[in-house]
PQR file of N, CA, C, O and H, with PARSE charges and radii, in Angstrom:
ATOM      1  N   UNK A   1      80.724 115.497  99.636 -0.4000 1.5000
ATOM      2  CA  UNK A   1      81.798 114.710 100.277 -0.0000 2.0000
ATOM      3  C   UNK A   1      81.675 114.833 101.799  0.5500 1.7000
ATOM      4  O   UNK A   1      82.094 115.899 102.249 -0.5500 1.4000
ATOM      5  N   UNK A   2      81.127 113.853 102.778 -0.4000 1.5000
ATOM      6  CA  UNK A   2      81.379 114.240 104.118 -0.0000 2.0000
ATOM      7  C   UNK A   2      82.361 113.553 104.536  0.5500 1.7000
ATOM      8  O   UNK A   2      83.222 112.982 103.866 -0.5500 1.4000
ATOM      9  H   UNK A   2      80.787 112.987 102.412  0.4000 1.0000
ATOM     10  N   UNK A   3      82.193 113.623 106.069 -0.4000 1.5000
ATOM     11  CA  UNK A   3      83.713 113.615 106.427 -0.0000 2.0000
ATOM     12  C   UNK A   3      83.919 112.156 106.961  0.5500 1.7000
ATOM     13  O   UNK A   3      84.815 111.861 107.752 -0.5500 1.4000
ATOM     14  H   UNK A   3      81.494 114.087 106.613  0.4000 1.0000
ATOM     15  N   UNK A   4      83.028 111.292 106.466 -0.4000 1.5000
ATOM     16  CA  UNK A   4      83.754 110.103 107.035 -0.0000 2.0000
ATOM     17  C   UNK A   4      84.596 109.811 105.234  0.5500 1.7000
ATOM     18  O   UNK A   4      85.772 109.519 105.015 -0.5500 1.4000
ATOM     19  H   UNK A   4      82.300 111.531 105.822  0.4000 1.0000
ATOM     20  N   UNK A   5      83.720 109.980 104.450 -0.4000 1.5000
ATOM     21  CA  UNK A   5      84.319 109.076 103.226 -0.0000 2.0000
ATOM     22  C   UNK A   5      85.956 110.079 102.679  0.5500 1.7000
ATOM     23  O   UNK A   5      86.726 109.772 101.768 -0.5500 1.4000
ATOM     24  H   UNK A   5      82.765 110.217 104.628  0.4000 1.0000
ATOM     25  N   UNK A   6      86.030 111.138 103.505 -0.4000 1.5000
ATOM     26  CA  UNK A   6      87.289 112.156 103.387 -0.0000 2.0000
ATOM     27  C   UNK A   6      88.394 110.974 104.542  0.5500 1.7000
ATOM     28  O   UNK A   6      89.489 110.573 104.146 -0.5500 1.4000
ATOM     29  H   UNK A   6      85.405 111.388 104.244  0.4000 1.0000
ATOM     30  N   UNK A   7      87.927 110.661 105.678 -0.4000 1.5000
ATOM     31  CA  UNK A   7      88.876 109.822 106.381 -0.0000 2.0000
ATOM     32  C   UNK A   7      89.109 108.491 105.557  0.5500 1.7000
ATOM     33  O   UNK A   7      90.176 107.888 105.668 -0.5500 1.4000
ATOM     34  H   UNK A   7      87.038 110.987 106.000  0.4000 1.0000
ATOM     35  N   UNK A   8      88.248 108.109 104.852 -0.4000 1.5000
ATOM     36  CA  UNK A   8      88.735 107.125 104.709 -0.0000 2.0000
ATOM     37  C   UNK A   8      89.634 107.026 102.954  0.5500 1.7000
ATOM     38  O   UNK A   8      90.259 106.105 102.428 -0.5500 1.4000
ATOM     39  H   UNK A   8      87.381 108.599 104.761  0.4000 1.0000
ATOM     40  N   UNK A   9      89.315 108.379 102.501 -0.4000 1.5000
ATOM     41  CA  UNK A   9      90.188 108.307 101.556 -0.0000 2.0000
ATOM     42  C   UNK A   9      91.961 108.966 102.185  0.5500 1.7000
ATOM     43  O   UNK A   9      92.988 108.785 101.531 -0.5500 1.4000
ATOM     44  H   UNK A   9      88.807 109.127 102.928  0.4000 1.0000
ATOM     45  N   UNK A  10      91.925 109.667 103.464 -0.4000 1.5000
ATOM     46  CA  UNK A  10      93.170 109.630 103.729 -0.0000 2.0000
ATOM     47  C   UNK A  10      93.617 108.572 103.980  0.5500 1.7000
ATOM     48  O   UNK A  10      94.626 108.144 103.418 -0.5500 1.4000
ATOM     49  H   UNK A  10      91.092 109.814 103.996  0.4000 1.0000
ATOM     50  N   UNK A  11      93.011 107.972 104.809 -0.4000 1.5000
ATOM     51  CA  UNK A  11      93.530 106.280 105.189 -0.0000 2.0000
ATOM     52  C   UNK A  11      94.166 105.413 103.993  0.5500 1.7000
ATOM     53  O   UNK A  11      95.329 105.041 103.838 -0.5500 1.4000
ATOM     54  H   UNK A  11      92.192 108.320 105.265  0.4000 1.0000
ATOM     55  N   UNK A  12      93.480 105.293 103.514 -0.4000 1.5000
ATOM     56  CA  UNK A  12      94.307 104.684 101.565 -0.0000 2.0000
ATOM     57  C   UNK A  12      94.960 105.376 101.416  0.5500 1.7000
ATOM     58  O   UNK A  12      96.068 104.841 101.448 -0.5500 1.4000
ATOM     59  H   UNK A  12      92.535 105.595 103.639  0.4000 1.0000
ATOM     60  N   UNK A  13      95.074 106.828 101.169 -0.4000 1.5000
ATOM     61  CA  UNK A  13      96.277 107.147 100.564 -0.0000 2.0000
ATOM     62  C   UNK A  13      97.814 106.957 101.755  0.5500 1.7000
ATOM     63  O   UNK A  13      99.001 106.740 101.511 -0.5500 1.4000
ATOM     64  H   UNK A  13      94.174 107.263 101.143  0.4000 1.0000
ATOM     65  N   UNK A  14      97.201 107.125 102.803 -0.4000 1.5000
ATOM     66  CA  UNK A  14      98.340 106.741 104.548 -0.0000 2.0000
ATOM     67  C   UNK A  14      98.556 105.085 103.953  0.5500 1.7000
ATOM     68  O   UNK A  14      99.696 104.696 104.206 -0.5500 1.4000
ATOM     69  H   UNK A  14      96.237 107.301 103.002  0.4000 1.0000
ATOM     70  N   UNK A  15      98.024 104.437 103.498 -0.4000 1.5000
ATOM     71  CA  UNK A  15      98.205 103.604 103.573 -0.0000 2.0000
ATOM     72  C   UNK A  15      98.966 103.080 102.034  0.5500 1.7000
ATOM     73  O   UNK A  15      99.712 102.108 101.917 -0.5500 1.4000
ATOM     74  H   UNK A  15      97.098 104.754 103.293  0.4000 1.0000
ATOM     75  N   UNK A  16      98.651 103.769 101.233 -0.4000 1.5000
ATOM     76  CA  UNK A  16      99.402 102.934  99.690 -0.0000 2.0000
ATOM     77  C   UNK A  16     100.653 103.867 100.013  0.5500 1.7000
ATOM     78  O   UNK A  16     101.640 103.218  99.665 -0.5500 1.4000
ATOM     79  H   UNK A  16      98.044 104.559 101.328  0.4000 1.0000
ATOM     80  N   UNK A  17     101.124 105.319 100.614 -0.4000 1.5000
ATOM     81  CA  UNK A  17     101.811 105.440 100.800 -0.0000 2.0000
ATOM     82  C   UNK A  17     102.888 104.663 101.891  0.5500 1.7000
ATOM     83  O   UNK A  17     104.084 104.511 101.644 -0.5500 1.4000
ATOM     84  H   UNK A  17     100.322 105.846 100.897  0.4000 1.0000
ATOM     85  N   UNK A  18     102.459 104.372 102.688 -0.4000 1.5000
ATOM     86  CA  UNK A  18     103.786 103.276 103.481 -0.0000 2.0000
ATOM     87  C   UNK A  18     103.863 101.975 102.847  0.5500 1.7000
ATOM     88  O   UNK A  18     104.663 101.100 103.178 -0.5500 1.4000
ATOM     89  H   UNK A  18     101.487 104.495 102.888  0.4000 1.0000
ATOM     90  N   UNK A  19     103.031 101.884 101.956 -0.4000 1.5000
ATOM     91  CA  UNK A  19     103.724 100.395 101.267 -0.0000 2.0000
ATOM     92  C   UNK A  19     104.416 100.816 100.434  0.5500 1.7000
ATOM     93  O   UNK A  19     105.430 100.153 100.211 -0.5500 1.4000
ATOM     94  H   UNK A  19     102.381 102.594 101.687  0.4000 1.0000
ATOM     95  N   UNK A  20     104.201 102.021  99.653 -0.4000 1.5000
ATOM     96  CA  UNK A  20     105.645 102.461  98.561 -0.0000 2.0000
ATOM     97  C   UNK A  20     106.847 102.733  99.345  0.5500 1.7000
ATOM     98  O   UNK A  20     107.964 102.335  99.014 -0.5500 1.4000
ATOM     99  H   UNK A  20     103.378 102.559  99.834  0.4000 1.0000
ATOM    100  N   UNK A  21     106.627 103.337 100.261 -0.4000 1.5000
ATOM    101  CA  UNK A  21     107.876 103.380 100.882 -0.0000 2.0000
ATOM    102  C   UNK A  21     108.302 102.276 101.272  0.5500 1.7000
ATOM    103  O   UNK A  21     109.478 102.078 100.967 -0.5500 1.4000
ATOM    104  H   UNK A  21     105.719 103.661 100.530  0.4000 1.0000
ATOM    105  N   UNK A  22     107.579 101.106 102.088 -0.4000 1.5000
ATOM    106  CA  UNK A  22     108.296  99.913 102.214 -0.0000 2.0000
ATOM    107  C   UNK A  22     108.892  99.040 101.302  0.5500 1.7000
ATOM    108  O   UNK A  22     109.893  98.336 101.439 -0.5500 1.4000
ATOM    109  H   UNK A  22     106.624 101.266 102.336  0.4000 1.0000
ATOM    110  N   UNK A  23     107.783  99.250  99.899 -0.4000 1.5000
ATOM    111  CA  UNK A  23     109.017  98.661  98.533 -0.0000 2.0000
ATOM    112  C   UNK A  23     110.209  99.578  98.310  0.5500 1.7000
ATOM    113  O   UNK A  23     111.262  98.940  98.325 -0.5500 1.4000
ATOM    114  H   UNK A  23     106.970  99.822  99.788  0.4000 1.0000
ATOM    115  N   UNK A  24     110.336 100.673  98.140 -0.4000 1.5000
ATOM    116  CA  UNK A  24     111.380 101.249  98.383 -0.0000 2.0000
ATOM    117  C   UNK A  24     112.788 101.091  98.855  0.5500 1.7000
ATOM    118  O   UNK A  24     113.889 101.016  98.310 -0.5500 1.4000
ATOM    119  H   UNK A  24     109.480 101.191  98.127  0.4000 1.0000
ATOM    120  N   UNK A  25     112.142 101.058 100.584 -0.4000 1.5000
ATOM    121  CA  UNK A  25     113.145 100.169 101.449 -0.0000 2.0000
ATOM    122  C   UNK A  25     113.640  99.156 101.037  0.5500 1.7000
ATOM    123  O   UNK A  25     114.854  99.052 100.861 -0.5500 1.4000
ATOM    124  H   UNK A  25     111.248 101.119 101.027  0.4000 1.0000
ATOM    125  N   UNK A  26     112.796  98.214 100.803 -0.4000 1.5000
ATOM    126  CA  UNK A  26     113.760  96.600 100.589 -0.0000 2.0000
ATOM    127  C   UNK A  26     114.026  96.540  99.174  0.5500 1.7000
ATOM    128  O   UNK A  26     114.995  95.848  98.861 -0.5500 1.4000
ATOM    129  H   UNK A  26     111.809  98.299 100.946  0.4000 1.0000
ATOM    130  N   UNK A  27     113.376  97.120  98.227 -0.4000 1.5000
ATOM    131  CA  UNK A  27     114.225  97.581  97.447 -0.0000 2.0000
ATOM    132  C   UNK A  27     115.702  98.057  96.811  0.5500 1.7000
ATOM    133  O   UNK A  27     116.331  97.534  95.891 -0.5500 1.4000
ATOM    134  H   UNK A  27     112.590  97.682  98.481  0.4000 1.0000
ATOM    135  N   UNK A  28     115.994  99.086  97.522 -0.4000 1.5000
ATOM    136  CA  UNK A  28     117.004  99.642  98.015 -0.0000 2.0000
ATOM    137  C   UNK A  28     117.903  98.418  99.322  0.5500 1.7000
ATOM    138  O   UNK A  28     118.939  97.803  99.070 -0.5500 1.4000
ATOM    139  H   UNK A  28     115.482  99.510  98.269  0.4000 1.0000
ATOM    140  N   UNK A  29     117.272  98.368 100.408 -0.4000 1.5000
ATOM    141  CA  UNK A  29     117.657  97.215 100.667 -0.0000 2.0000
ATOM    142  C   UNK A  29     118.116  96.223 100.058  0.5500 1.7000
ATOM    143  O   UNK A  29     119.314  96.505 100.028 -0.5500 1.4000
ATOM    144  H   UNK A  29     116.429  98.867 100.612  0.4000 1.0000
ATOM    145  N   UNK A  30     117.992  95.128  99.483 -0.4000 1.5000
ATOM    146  CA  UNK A  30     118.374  94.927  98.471 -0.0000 2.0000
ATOM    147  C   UNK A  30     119.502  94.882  97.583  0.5500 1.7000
ATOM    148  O   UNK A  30     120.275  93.937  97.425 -0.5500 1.4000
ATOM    149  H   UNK A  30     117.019  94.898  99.507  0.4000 1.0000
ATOM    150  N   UNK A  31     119.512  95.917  97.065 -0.4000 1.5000
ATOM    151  CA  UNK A  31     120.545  96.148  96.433 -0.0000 2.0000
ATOM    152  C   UNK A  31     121.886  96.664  96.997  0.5500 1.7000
ATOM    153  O   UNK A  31     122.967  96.451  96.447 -0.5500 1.4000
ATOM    154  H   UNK A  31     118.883  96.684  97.194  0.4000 1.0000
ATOM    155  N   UNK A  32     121.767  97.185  97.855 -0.4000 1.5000
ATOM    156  CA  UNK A  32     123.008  97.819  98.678 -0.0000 2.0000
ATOM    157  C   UNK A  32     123.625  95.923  99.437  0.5500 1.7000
ATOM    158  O   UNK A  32     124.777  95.570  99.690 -0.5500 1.4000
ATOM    159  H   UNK A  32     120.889  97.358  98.302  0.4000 1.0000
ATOM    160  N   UNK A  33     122.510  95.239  99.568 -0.4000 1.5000
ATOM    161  CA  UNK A  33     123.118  93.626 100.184 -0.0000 2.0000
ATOM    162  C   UNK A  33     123.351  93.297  99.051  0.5500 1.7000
ATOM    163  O   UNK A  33     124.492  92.859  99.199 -0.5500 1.4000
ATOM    164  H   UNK A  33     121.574  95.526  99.363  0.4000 1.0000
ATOM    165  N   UNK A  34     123.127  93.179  98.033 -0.4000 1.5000
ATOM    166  CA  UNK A  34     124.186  92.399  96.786 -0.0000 2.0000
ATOM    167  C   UNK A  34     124.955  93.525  96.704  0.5500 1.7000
ATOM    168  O   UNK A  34     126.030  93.325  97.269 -0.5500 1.4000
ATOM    169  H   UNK A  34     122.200  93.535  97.913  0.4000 1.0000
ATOM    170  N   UNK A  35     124.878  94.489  96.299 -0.4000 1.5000
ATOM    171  CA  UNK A  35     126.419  95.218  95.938 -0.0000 2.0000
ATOM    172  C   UNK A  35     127.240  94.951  97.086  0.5500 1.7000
ATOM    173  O   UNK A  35     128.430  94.731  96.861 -0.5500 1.4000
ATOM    174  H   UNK A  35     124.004  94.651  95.840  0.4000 1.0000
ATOM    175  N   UNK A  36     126.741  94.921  98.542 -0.4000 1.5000
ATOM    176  CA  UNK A  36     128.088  94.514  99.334 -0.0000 2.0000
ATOM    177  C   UNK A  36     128.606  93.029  99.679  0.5500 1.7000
ATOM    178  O   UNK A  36     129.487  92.625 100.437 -0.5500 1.4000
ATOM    179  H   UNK A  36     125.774  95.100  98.725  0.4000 1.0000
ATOM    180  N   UNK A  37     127.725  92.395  98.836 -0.4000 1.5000
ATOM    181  CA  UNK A  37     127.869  90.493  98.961 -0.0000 2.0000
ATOM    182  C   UNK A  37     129.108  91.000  97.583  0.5500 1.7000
ATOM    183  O   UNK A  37     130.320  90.809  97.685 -0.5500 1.4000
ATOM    184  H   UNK A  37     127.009  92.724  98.220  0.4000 1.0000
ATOM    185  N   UNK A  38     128.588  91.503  96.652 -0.4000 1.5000
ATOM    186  CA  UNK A  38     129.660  91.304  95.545 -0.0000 2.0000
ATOM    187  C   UNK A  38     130.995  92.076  95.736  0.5500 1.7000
ATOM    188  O   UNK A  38     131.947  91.862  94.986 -0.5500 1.4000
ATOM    189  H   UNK A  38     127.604  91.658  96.568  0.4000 1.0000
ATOM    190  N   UNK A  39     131.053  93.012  96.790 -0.4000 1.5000
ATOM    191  CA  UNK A  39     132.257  93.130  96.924 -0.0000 2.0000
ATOM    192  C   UNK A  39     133.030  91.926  97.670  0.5500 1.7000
ATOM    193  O   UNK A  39     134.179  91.758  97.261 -0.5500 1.4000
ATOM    194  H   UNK A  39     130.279  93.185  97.400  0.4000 1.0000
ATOM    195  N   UNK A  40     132.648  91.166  98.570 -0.4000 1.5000
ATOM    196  CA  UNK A  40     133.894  90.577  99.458 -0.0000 2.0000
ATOM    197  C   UNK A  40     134.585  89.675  98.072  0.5500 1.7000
ATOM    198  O   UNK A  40     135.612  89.010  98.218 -0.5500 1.4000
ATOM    199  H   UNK A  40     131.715  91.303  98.903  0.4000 1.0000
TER
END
């Protein structure tokens, strides 16, 4: 394993990790805007 193909497997994982978190977000997002559309 040298060390470029080690950067570039952090990079994918840096990277599938901020897209889970961004589904997450609007996810969550999301739902907190309809639960507060369905309250008024």
């Amino acid at each position: 394993m040298d060390h470029n193909a080690l950067f570039a497997l952090e990079l994918a994982f840096i990277g599938l990790l901020g897209l889970a978190s961004l589904a997450i977000a609007y996810i969550a997002g999301v739902v907190v805007f309809k639960l507060f559309k369905g309250q008024r």
